[in-house]
N, C-alpha and C positions, 0 to 999 in steps of 0.2 A: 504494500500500500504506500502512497506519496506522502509524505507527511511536507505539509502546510505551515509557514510560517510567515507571522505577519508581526514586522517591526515598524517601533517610527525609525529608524535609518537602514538604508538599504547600501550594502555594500557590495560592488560585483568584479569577478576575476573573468576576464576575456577571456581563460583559455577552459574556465568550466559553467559559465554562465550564457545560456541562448534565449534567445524569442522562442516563441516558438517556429515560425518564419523562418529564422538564422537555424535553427536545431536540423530542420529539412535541409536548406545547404550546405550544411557541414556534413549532415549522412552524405548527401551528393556525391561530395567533394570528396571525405573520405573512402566510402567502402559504394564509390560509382554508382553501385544500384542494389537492388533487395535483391534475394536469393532467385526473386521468381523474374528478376532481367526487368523487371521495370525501377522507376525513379521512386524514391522515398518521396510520400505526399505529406500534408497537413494531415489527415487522417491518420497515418500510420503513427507521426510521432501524437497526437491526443489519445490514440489508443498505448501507444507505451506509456504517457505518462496515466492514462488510468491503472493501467496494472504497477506502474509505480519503478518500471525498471526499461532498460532497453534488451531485445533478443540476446539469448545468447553469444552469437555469432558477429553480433555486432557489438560487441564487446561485456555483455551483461552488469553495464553500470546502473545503480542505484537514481531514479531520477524525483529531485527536491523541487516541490513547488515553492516558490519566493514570493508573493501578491503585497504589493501596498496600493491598497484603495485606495488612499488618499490621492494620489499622483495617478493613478488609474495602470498600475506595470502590471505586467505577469511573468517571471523570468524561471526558467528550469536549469536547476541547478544538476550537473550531471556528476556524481558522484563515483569515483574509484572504487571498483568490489574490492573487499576487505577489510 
């Protein structure tokens, strides 16, 4: 499960923090395409982050919701397994 956090300051690392938007061109860019030969969509990564991680095969990182309503953000924090 994604676990959800909401601060008043929001601090972000460029090399593990995406839009969601940015999270689909970095699969792109890294690992080309899904297993089934198409392009990684908006759907695919909302669906990882429901179940709260990315596939195996794409590296089985840990993925952290970041939301500050106030500023209206949403950023996914893609966390290193272990």
């Amino acid at each position: 499960m994604s676990e959800k956090i909401t601060k008043k300051r929001v601090v972000l690392n460029r090399d593990t923090d995406f839009t969601p938007s940015t999270l689909v061109r970095w699969l792109n860019s890294e690992y080309k395409h899904k297993s089934s030969g198409r392009e990684f969509t908006i759907r695919d990564v909302q669906q990882y982050t429901m179940r709260g991680f990315l596939p195996k095969h794409y590296g089985g990182h840990t993925i952290q919701i970041i939301e500050e309503d106030s500023i209206g953000i949403k950023v996914l924090r893609i966390k290193p397994k272990g």
